[in-house]
C-alpha beads as a LAMMPS data file, in Angstrom:
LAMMPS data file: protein, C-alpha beads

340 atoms
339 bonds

1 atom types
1 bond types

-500.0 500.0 xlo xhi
-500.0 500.0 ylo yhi
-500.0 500.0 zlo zhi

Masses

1 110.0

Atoms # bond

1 1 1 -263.488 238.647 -217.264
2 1 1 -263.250 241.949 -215.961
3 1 1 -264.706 241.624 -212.554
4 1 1 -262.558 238.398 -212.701
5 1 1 -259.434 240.090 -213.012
6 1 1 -260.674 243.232 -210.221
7 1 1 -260.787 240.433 -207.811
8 1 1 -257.802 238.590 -208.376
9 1 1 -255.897 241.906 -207.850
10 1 1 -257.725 242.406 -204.861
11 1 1 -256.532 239.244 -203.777
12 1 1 -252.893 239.538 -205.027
13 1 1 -253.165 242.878 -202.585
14 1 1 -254.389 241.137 -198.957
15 1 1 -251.262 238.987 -199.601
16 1 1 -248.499 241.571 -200.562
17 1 1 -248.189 241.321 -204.103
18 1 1 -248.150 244.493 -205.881
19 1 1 -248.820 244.596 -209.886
20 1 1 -246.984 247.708 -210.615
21 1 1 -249.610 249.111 -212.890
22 1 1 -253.037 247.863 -213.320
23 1 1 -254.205 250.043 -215.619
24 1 1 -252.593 248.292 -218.472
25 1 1 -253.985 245.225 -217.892
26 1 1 -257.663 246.376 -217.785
27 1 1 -257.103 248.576 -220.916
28 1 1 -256.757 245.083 -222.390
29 1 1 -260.204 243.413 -220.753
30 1 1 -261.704 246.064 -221.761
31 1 1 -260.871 246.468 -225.439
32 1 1 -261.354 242.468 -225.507
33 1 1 -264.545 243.123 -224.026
34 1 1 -265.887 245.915 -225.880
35 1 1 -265.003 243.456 -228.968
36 1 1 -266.290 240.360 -228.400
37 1 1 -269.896 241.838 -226.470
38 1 1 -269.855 245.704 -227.963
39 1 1 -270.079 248.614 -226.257
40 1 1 -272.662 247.459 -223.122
41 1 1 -270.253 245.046 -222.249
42 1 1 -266.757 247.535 -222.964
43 1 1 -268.598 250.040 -220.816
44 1 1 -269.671 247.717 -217.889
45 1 1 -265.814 246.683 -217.879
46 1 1 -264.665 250.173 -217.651
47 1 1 -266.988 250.574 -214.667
48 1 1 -265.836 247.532 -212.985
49 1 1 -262.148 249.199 -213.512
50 1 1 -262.766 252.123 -212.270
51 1 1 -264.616 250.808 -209.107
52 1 1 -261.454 248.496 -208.562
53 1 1 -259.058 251.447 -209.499
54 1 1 -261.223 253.903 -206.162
55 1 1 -260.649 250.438 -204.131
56 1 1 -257.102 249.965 -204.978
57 1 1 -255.371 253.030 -204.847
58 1 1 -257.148 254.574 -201.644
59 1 1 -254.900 255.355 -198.780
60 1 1 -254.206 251.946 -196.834
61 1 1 -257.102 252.631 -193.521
62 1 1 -258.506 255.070 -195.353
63 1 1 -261.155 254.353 -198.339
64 1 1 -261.246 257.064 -200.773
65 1 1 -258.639 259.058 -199.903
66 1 1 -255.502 258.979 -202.505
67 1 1 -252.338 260.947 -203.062
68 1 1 -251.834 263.206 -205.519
69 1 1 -250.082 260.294 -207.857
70 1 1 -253.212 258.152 -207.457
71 1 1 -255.453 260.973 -207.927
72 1 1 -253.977 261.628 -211.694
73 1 1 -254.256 257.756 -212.462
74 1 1 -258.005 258.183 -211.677
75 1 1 -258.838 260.821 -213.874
76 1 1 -256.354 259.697 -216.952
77 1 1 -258.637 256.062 -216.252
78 1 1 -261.604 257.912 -216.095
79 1 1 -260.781 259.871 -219.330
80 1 1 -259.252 257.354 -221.154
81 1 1 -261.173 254.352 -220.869
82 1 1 -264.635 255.195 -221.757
83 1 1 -263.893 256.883 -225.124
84 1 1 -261.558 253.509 -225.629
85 1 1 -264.401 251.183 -224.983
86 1 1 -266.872 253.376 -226.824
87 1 1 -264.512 253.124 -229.995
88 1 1 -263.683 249.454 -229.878
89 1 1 -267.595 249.014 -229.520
90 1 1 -268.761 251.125 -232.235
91 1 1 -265.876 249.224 -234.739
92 1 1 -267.548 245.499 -233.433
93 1 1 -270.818 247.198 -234.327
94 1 1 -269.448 248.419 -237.602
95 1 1 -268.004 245.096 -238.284
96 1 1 -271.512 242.927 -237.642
97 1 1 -273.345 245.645 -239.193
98 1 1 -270.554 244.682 -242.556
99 1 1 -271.000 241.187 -241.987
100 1 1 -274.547 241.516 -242.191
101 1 1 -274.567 243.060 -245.511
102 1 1 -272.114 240.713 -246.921
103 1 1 -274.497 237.931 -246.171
104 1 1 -277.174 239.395 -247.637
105 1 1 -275.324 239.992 -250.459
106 1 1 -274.064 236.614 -250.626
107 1 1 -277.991 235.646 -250.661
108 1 1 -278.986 238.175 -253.088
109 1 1 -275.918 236.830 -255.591
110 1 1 -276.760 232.814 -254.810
111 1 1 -280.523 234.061 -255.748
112 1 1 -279.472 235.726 -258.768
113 1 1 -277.028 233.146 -259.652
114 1 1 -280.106 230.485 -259.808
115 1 1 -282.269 232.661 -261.217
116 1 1 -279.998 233.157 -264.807
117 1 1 -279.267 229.302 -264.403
118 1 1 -282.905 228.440 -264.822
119 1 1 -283.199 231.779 -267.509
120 1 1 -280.238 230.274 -269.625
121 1 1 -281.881 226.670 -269.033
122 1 1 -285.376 227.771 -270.267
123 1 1 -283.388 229.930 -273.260
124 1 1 -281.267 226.840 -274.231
125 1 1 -284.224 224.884 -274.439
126 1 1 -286.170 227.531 -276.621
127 1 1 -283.177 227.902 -278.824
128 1 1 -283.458 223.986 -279.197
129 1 1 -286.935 224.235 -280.006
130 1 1 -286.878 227.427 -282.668
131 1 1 -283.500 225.353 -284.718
132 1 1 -285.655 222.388 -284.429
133 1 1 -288.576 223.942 -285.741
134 1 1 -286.896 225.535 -288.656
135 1 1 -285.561 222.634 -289.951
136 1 1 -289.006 221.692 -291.551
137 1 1 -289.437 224.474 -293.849
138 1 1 -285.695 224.738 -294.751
139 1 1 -286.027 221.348 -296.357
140 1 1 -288.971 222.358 -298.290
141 1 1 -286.778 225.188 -299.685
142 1 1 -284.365 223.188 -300.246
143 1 1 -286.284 220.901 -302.427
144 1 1 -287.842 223.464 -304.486
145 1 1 -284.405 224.078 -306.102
146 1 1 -283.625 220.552 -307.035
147 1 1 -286.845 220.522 -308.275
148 1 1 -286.682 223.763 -310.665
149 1 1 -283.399 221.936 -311.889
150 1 1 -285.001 219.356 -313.539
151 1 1 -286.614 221.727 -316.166
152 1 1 -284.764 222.408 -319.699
153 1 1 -286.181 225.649 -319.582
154 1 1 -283.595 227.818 -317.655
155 1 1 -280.516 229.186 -319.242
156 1 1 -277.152 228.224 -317.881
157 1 1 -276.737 231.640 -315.378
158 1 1 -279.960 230.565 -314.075
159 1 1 -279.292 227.136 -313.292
160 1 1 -275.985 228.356 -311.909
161 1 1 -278.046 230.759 -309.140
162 1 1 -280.885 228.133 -308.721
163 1 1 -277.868 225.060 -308.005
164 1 1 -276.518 228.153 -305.941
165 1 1 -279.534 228.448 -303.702
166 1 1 -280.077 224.623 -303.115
167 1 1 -276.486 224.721 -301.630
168 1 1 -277.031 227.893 -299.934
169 1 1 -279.671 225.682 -298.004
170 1 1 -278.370 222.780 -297.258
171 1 1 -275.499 225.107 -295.837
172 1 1 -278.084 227.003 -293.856
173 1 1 -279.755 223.225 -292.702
174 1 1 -276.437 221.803 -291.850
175 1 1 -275.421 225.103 -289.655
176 1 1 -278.480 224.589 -287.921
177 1 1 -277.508 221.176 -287.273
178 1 1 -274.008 222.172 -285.927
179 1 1 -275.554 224.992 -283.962
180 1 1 -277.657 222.440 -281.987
181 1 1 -274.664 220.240 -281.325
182 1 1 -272.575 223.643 -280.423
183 1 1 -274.760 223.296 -276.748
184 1 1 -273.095 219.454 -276.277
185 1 1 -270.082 220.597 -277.150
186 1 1 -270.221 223.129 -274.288
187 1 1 -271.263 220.154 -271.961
188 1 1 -268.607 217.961 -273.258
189 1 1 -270.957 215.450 -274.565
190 1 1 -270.030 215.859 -278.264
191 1 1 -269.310 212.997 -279.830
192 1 1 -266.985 213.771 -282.945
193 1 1 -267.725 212.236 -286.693
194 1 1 -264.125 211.343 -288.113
195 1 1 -263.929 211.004 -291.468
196 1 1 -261.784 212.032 -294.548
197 1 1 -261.606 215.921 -295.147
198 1 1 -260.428 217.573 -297.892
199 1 1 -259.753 221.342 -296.794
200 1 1 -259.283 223.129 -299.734
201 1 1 -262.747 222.026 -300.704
202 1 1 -264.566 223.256 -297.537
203 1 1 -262.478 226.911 -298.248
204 1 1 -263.869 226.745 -301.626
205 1 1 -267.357 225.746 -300.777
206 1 1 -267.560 228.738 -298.258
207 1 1 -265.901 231.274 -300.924
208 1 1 -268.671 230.482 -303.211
209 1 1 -271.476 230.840 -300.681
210 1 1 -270.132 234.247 -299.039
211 1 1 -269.878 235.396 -302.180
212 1 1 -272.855 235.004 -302.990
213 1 1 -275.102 237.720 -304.687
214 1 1 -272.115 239.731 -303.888
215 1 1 -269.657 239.233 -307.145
216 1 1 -267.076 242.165 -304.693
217 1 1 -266.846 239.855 -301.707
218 1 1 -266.155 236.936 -303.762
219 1 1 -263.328 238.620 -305.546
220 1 1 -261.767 239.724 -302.067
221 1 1 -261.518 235.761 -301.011
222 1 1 -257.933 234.525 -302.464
223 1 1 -256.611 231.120 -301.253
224 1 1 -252.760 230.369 -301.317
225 1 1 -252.727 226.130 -300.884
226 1 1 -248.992 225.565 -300.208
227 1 1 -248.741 222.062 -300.338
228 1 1 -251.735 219.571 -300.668
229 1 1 -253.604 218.200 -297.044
230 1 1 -255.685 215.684 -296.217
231 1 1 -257.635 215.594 -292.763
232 1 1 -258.957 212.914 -290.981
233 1 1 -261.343 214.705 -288.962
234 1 1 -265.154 215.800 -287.982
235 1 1 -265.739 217.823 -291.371
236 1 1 -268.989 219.797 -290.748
237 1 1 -267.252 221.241 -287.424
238 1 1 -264.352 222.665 -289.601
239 1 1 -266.972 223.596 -292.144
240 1 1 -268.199 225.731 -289.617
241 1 1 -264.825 226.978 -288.366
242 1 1 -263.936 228.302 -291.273
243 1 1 -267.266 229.836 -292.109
244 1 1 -267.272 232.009 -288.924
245 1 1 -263.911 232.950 -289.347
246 1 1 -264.191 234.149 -293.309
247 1 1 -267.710 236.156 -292.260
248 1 1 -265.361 237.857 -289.246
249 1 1 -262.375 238.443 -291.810
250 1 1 -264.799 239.912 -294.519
251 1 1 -267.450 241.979 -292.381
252 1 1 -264.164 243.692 -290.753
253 1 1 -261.782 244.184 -293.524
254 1 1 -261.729 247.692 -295.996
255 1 1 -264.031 247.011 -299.026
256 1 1 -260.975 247.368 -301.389
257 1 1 -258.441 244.936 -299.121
258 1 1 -258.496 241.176 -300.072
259 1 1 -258.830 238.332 -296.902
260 1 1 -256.057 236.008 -298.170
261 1 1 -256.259 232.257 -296.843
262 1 1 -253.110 230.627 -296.516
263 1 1 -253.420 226.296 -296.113
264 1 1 -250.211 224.419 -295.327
265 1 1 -248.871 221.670 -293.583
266 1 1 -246.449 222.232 -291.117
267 1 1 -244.863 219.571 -288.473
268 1 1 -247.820 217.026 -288.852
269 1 1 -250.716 219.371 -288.713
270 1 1 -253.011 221.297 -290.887
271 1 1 -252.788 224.911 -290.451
272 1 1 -255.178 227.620 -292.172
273 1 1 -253.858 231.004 -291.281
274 1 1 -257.119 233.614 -292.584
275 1 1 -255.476 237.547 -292.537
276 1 1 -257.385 241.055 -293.043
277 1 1 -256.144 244.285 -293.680
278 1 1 -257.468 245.564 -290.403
279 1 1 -256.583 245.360 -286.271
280 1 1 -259.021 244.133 -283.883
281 1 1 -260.439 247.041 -282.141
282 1 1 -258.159 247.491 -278.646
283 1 1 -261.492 247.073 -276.252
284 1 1 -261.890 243.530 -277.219
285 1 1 -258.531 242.284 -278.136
286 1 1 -257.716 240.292 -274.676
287 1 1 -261.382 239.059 -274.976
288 1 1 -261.547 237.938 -278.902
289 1 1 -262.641 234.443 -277.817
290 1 1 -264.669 235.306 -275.500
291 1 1 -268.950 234.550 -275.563
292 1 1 -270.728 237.819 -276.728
293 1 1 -267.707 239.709 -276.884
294 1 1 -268.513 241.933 -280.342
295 1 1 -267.509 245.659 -281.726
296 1 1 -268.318 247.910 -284.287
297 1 1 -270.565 245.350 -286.158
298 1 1 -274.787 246.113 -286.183
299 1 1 -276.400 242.773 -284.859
300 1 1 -273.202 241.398 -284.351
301 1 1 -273.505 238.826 -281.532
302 1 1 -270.161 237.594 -280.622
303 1 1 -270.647 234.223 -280.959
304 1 1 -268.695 233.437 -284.236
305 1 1 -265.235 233.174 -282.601
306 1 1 -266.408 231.494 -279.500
307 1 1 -267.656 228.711 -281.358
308 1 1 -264.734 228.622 -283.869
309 1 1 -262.572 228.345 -281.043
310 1 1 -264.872 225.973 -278.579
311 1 1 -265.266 223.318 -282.253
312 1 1 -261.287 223.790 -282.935
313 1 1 -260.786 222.911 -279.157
314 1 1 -262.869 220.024 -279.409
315 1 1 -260.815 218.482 -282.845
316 1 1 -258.115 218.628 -281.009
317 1 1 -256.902 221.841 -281.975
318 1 1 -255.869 225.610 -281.020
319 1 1 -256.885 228.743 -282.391
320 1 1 -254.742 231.818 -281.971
321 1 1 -255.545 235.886 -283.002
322 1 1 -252.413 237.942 -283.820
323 1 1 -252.962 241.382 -284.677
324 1 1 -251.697 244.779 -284.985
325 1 1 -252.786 248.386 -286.644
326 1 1 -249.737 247.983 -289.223
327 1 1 -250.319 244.292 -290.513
328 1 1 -254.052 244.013 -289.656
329 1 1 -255.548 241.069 -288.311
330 1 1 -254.206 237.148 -288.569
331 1 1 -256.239 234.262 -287.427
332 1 1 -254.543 230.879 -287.484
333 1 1 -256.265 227.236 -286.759
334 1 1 -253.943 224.478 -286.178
335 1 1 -255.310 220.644 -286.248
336 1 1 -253.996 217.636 -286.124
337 1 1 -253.530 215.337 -289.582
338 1 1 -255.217 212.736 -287.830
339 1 1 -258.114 212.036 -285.119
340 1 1 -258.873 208.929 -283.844

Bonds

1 1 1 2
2 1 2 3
3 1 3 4
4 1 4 5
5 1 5 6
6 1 6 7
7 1 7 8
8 1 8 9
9 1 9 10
10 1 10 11
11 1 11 12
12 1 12 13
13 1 13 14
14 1 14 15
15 1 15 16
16 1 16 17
17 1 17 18
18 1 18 19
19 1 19 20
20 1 20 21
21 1 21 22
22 1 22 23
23 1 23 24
24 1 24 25
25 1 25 26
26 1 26 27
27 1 27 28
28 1 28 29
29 1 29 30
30 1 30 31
31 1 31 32
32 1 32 33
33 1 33 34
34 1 34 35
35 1 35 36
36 1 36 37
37 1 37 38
38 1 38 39
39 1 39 40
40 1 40 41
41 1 41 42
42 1 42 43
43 1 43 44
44 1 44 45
45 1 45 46
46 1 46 47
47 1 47 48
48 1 48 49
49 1 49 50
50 1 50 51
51 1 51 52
52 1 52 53
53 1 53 54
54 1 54 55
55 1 55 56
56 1 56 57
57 1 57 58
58 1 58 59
59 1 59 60
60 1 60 61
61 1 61 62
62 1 62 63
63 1 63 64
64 1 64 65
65 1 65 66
66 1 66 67
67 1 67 68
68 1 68 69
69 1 69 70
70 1 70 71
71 1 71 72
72 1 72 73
73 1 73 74
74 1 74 75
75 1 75 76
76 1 76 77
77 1 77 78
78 1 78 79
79 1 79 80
80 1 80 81
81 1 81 82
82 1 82 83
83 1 83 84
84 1 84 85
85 1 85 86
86 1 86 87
87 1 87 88
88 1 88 89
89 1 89 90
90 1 90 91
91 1 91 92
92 1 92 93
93 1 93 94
94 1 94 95
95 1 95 96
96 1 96 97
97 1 97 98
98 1 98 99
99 1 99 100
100 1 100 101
101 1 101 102
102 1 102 103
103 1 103 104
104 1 104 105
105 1 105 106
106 1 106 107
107 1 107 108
108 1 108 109
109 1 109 110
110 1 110 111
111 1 111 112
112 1 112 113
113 1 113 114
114 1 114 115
115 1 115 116
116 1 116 117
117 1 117 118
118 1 118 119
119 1 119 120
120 1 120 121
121 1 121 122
122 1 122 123
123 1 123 124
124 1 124 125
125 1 125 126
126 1 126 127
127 1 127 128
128 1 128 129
129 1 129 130
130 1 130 131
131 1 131 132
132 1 132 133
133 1 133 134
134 1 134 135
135 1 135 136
136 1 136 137
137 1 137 138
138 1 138 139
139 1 139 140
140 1 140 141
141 1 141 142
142 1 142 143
143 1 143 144
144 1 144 145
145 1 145 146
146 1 146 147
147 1 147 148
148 1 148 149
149 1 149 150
150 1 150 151
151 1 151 152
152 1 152 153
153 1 153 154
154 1 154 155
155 1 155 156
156 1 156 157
157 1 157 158
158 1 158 159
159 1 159 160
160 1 160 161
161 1 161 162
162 1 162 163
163 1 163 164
164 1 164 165
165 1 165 166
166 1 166 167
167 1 167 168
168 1 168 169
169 1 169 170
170 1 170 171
171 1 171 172
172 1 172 173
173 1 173 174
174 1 174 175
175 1 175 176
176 1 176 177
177 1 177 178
178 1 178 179
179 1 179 180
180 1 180 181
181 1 181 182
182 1 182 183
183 1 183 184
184 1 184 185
185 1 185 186
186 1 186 187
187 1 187 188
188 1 188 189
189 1 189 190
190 1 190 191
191 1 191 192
192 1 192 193
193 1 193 194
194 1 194 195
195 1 195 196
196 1 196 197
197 1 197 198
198 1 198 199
199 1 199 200
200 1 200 201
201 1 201 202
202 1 202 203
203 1 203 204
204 1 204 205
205 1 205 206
206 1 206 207
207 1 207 208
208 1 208 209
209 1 209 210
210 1 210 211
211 1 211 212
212 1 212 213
213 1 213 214
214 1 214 215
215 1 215 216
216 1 216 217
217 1 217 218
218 1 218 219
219 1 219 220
220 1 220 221
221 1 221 222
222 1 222 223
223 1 223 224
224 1 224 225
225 1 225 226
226 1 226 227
227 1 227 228
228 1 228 229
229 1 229 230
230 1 230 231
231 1 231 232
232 1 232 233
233 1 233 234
234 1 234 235
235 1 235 236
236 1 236 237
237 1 237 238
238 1 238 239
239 1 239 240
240 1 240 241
241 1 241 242
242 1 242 243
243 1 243 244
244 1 244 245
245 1 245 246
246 1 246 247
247 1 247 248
248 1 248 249
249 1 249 250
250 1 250 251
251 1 251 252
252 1 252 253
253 1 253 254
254 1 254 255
255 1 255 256
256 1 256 257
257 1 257 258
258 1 258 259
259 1 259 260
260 1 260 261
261 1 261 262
262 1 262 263
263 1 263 264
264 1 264 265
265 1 265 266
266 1 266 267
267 1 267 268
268 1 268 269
269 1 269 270
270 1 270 271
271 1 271 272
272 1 272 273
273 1 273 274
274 1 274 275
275 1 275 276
276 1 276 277
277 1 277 278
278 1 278 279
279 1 279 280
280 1 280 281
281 1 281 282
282 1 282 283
283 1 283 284
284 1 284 285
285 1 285 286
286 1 286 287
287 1 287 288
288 1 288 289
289 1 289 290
290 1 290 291
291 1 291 292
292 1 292 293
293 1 293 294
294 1 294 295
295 1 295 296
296 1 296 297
297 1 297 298
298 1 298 299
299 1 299 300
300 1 300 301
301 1 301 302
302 1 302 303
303 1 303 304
304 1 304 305
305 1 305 306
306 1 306 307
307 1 307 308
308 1 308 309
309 1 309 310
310 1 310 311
311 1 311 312
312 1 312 313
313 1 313 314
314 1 314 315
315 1 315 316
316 1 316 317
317 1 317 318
318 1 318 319
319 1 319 320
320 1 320 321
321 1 321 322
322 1 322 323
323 1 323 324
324 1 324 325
325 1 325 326
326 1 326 327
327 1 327 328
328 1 328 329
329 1 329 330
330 1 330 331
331 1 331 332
332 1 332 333
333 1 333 334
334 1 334 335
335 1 335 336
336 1 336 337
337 1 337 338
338 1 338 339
339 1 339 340
């Protein structure tokens, strides 16, 4: 382009057109050179230019010779162009050399990317397997119970903790169940189980089995039913709902602070409103719903409110977290009366 433009000049010349100045003009080719072919091409341009420039401003008859004007042109162009075409190389250089690295690092992250995908695949599956697995045994315990309840020979505490346990189990066997459906429910593949619900019952249920072996926790539980509700919805997904959210409430509140459940319905919906005496810490308050997101609990994984809020998504619902160091923490689930 450069050599192109030297000899149209030329040319411009033999026929008495003058371009007033040059210089500008191949400052241009050869920062457009220098950038589209780096600096072996920007340099061969500014050679090109400069042999043009010796050419073009020599004394008419006499090749080489120049007037003092001309003679400060040359060395500002000899000067000034190099260093320019050295520059503009060096940043096309700099930019491959970037460009490069992104791509790599576009393979390295696709890599990585398919790498956890099969990880999370294999994990899934041996999560599927290990609930699957423990199903088996849990039944056994769960029988052993019913069993010991047939007997005349325990006294009426003992048939209260044995009747205890056999619930306990079929709590722990039916969370296992829901757990394994928690993975369709991610894909959107859940189908849900409508039936009649009766949430005081499932609060109730859950009191008793958090309380369990501990007479302090039980105590802390207090329900407030302001008028009377009936669901018509997928009951073991609220069962689990609520059970996440009451083992959040208790595990963060003071030991001396109650977790009061309020149940009402308001505007044609159920609404179970579960409040502790303290905040959510501040690092994971914009990310409460959030998978793994946990603080301040040992072997806490941060799944309880994910699920609560993926299973109250999928009945049709919404989950909200309100919370604050002078009123403590309020979590409120809102679900439709009805669900066809």
């Amino acid at each position: 382009m450069t050599l192109a433009l030297a000899g149209a000049l030329l040319w411009l010349r033999n026929i008495d057109v003058q371009v007033p100045n040059p210089i500008l003009l191949f400052a241009n080719f050869i920062v457009l050179s220098a950038f589209l072919g780096g600096i072996a091409y920007g340099l061969a341009s500014v050679a090109i230019a400069l042999a043009f420039a010796l050419i073009y401003w020599s004394i008419p008859g006499q090749l080489f010779q120049y007037v003092p004007m001309n003679q400060e042109r040359l060395c500002v162009l000899a000067l000034t162009m190099p260093p320019l075409a050295l520059l503009v190389g060096w940043l096309r250089g700099a930019y491959e050399r970037k460009q490069e690295e992104l791509r790599e690092q576009n393979v390295q992250l696709c890599t990585e990317l398919r790498r956890r995908a099969i990880l999370e695949e294999r994990q899934r599956d041996v999560d599927h397997i290990m609930r699957h697995d423990l199903r088996t045994p849990l039944t056994g315990i769960i029988a052993i119970p019913e069993l010991l309840l047939d007997d005349d020979n325990l006294t009426t505490a003992q048939r209260e903790l044995v009747a205890m346990i056999a619930v306990t189990g079929r709590k722990m066997l039916s969370q296992i169940n829901d757990s394994l459906e928690l993975r369709t429910i991610e894909e959107g593949s859940y189908t849900l189980q409508v039936m009649p619900c009766d949430p005081v019952q499932i609060l109730l249920d859950n009191f008793k089995i958090l309380g369990l072996g501990s007479h302090a926790d039980q105590s802390k539980l207090q329900l407030r039913v302001h008028n009377r509700v009936l669901l018509q919805t997928d009951c073991r997904l609220l069962d689990v709902i609520v059970a996440n959210l009451l083992r959040n409430a208790l595990e963060a509140s003071d030991t001396d602070a109650p977790v009061v459940v309020d149940l009402a319905e308001e505007r044609g919906e159920c609404v179970i409103v579960i409040a502790n005496n303290r905040p959510v810490p501040a690092e994971i308050r914009s990310r409460f719903f959030e998978k793994y997101v946990t603080a301040g609990k040992a072997g806490g994984t941060g799944l309880g409110t994910y699920s609560a809020l993926l299973m109250t998504t999928a009945l049709g619902g919404t989950l909200a977290m309100e919370t604050s160091e002078e009123t403590g923490t309020k979590v409120t689930i809102r679900l439709p009366l009805g669900k066809g």
